[in-house]
C-alpha positions as CSV (number, residue, x, y, z in Angstrom):
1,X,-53.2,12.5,110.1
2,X,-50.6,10.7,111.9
3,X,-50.6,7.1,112.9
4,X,-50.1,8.4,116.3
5,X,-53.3,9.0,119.0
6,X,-53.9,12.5,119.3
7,X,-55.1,12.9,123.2
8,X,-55.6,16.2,124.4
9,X,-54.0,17.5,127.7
10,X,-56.9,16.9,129.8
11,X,-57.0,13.4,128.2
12,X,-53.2,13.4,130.0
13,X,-54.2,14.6,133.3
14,X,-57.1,12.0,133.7
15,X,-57.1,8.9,135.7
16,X,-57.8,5.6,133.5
17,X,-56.9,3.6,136.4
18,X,-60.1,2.3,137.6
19,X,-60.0,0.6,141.1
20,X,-62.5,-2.3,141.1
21,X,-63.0,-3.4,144.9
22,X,-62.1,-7.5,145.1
23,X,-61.4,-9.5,148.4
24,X,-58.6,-10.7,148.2
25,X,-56.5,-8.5,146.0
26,X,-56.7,-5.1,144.8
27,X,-57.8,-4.8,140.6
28,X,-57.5,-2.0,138.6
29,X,-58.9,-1.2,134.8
30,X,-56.1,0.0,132.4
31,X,-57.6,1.4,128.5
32,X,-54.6,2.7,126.9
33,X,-51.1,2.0,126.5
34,X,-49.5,4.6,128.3
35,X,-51.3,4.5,131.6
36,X,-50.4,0.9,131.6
37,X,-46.8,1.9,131.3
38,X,-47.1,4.6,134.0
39,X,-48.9,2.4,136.7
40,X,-46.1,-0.9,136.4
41,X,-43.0,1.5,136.3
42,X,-43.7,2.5,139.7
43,X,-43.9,-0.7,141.1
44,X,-40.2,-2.3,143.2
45,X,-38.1,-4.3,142.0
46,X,-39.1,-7.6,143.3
47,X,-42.0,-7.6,141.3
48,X,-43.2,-10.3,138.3
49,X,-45.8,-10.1,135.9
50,X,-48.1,-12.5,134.0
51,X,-50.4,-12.0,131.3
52,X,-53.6,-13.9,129.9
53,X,-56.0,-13.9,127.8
54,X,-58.7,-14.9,129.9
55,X,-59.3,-15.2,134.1
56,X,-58.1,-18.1,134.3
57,X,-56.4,-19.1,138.5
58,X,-53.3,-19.1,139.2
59,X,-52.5,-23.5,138.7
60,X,-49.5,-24.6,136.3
61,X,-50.8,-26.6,133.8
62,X,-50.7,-30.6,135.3
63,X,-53.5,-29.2,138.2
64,X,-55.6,-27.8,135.2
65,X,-58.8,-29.4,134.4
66,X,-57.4,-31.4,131.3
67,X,-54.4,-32.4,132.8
68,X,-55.4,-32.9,136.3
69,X,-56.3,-36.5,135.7
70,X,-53.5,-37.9,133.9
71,X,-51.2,-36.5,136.3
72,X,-52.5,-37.1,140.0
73,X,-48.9,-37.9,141.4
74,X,-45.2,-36.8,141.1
75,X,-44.6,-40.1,139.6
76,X,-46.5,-39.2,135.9
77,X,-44.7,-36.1,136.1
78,X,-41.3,-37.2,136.5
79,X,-42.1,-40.1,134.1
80,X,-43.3,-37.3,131.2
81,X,-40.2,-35.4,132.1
82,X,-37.9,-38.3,131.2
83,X,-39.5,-38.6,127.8
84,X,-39.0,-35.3,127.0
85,X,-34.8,-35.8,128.0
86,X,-34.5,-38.7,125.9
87,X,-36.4,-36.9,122.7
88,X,-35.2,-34.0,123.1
89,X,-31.7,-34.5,122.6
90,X,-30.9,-33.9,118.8
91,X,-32.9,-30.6,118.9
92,X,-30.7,-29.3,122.1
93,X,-27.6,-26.5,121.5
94,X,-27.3,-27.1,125.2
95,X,-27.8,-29.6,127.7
96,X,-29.4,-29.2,131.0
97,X,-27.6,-30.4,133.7
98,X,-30.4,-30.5,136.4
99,X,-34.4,-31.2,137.0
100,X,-34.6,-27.4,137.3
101,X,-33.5,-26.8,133.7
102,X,-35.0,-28.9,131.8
103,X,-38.4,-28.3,133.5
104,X,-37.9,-24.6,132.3
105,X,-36.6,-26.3,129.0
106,X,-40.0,-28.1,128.6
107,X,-42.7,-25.7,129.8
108,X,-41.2,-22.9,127.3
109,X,-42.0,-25.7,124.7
110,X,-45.4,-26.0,125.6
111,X,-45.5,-29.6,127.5
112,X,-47.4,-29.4,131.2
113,X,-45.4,-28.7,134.4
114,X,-45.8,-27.7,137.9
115,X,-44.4,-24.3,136.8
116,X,-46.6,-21.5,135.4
117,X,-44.9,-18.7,133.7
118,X,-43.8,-15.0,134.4
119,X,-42.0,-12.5,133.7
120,X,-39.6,-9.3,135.3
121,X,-41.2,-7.6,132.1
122,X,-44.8,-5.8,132.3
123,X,-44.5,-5.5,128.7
124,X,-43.9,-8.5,128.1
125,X,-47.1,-9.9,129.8
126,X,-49.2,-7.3,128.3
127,X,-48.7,-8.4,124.9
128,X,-49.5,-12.4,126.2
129,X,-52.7,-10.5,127.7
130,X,-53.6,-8.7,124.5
131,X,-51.6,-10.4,121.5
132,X,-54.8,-11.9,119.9
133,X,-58.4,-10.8,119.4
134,X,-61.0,-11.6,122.5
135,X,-63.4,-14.7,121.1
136,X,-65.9,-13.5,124.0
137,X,-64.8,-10.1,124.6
138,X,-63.4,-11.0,127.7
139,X,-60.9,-8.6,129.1
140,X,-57.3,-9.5,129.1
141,X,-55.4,-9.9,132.7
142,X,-52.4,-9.2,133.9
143,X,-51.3,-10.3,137.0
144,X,-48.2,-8.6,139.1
145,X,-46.9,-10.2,142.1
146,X,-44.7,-8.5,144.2
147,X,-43.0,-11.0,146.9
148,X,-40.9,-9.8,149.6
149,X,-40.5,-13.2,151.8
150,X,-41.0,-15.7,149.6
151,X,-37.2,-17.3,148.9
152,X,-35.9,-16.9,145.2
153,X,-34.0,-19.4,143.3
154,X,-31.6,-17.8,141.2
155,X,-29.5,-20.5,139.7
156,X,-29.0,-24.2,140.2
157,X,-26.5,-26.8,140.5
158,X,-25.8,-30.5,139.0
159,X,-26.8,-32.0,142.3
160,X,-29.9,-29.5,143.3
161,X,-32.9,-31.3,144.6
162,X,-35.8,-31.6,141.7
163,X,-38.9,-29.6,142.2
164,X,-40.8,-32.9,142.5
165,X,-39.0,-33.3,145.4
166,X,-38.8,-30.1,147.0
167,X,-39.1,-29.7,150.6
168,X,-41.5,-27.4,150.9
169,X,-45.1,-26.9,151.1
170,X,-45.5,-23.2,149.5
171,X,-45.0,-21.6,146.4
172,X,-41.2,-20.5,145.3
173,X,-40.0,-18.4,142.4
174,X,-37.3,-20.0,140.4
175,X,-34.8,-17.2,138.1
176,X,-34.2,-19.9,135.1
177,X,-30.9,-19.6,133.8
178,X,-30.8,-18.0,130.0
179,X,-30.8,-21.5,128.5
180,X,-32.8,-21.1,125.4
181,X,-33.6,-18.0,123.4
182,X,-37.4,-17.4,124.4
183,X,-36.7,-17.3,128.2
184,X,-33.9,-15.0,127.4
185,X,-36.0,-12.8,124.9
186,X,-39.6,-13.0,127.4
187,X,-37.3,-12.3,130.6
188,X,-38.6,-15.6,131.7
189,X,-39.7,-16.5,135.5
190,X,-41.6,-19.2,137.0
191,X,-43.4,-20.1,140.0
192,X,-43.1,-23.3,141.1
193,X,-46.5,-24.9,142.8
194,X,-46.7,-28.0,144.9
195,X,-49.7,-30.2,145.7
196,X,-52.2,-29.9,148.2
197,X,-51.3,-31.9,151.4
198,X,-54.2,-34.1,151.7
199,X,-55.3,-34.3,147.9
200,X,-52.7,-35.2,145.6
201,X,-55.2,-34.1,142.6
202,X,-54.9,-30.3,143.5
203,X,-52.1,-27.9,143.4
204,X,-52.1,-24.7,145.6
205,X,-52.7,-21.7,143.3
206,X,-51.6,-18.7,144.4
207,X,-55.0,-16.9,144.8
208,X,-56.0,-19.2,147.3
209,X,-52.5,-18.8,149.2
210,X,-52.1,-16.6,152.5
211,X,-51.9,-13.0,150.9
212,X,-49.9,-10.1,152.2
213,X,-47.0,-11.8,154.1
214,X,-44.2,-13.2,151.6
215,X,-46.0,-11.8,148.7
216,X,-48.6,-9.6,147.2
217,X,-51.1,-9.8,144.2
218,X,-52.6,-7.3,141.9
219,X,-54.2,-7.5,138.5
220,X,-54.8,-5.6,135.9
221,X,-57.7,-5.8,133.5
222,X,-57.6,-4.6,130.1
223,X,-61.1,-4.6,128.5
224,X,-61.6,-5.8,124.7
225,X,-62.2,-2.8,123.2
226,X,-58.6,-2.0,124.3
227,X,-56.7,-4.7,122.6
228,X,-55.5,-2.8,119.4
229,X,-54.4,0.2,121.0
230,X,-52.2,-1.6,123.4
231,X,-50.9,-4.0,120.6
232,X,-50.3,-0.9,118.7
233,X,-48.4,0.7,121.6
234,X,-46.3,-2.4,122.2
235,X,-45.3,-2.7,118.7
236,X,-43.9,0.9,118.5
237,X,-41.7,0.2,121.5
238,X,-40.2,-3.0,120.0
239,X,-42.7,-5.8,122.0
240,X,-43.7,-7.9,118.9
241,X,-43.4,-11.9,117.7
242,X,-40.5,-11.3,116.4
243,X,-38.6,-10.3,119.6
244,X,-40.8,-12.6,122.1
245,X,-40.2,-15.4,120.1
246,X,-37.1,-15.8,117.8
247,X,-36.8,-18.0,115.0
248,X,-38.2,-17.0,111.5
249,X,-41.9,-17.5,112.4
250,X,-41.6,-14.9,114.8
251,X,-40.4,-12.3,112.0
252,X,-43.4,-13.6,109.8
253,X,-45.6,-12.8,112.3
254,X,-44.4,-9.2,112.9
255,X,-44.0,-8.2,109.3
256,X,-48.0,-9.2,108.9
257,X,-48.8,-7.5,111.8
258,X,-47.2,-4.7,110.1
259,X,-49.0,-4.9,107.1
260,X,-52.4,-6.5,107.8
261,X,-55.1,-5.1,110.5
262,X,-56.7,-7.7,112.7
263,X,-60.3,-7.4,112.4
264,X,-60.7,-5.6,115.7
265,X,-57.8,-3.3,115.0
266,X,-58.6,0.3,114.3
267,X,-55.4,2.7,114.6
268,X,-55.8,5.9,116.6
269,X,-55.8,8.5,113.7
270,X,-55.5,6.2,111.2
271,X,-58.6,6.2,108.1
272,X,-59.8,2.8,107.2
């Protein structure tokens, strides 16, 4: 039998899209690969997606719980920011020339910022949703967010105003330029949060912003029990480690995924 799923014609013609009511946004159920695929492609262009492996809100990492303390004003931020410039330097094959760089520069390296992550790519957050086996057999979540009002930054210049000190008290969505290899190969995105006027401790997340006038929000859930068949799917259409993120690791990481079922993982067709 063929690695392949087999699914019958009915199977085809069936709804797996399972609308789950929800206040503020609208949720849907997603189970295999290819109604995934069919439900994003329809959305516009101006949308972004996000995946995770848990529900956790909508807060770039310095409002999260275990960063929230040791960075209650702009002041720790911009002073962890300067460290990472001056360390930085001998690893760099190019040199930002603004705030707005090398905050994308340091949050695709894993240090906390006010930005959390996206991406123009639905496949790309499905496999950050579904990449590694539930602990808790939590479902995996990916978030889309379509804005229509909300004002884009697309590219920045040597004397653009830092997103510590950005007038303005909502959300924005910043188009990084391509400056290192991961944001070019994850089709990278970010939003950028600001604190909460009258408690410097919080940042606005975007759940708890105004919904439904300069942008919309939808997730997706993908239970546990769907994880291999959707890794499985991504990896036959080219969405692996070694594509998301370059370097030699990266083609470790796919060749063992080629070659070595995770303990969940049962292929459609395939005898164990």
């Amino acid at each position: 039998m063929s690695k392949d799923a087999k699914i019958s014609t009915q199977e085809r013609k069936e709804d797996l899209l399972k609308p789950n009511g929800c206040e503020q946004h609208e949720t849907h159920e997603v189970s295999r690969f290819d109604n995934f695929v069919g439900f994003v492609t329809t959305r516009g262009r101006h949308t972004l997606f996000r995946g995770q492996m848990s529900e956790w809100p909508l807060i770039p990492s310095v409002g999260r719980d275990q960063h929230r303390s040791r960075f209650r004003e702009n002041d720790r931020e911009r002073e962890t920011l300067e460290e990472f410039k001056r360390e930085s330097v001998p690893y760099l094959d190019y040199q930002p020339v603004n705030d707005w760089q090398w905050f994308a520069l340091a949050q695709h390296n894993g240090m906390p910022t006010r930005l959390l992550d996206w991406t123009t790519n639905p496949l790309v957050a499905l496999w950050f949703a579904v990449k590694d086996t539930p602990k808790d057999r939590s479902p995996g979540i990916v978030w889309m967010l379509w804005y229509k009002e909300m004002e884009p930054i697309y590219e920045t210049k040597d004397d653009e105003v830092s997103p510590l000190d950005m007038n303005s008290d909502s959300t924005r969505i910043y188009f990084p330029e391509h400056i290192n290899p991961s944001i070019q190969a994850q089709s990278g995105v970010f939003t950028v949060h600001q604190r909460m006027e009258n408690n410097t401790d919080e940042f606005r997340s975007l759940e708890e912003e105004e919904i439904g006038s300069s942008f919309v929000l939808k997730k997706i859930t993908i239970p546990a029990d769907a994880f291999p068949g959707m890794c499985y799917g991504l990896f036959r259409v080219g969405i692996s480690r070694a594509s998301l993120l370059p370097g030699l690791r990266g083609i470790a990481e796919r060749i063992r995924y080629d070659n070595v079922f995770r303990e969940d993982e049962k292929i459609p067709g395939h005898q164990q």
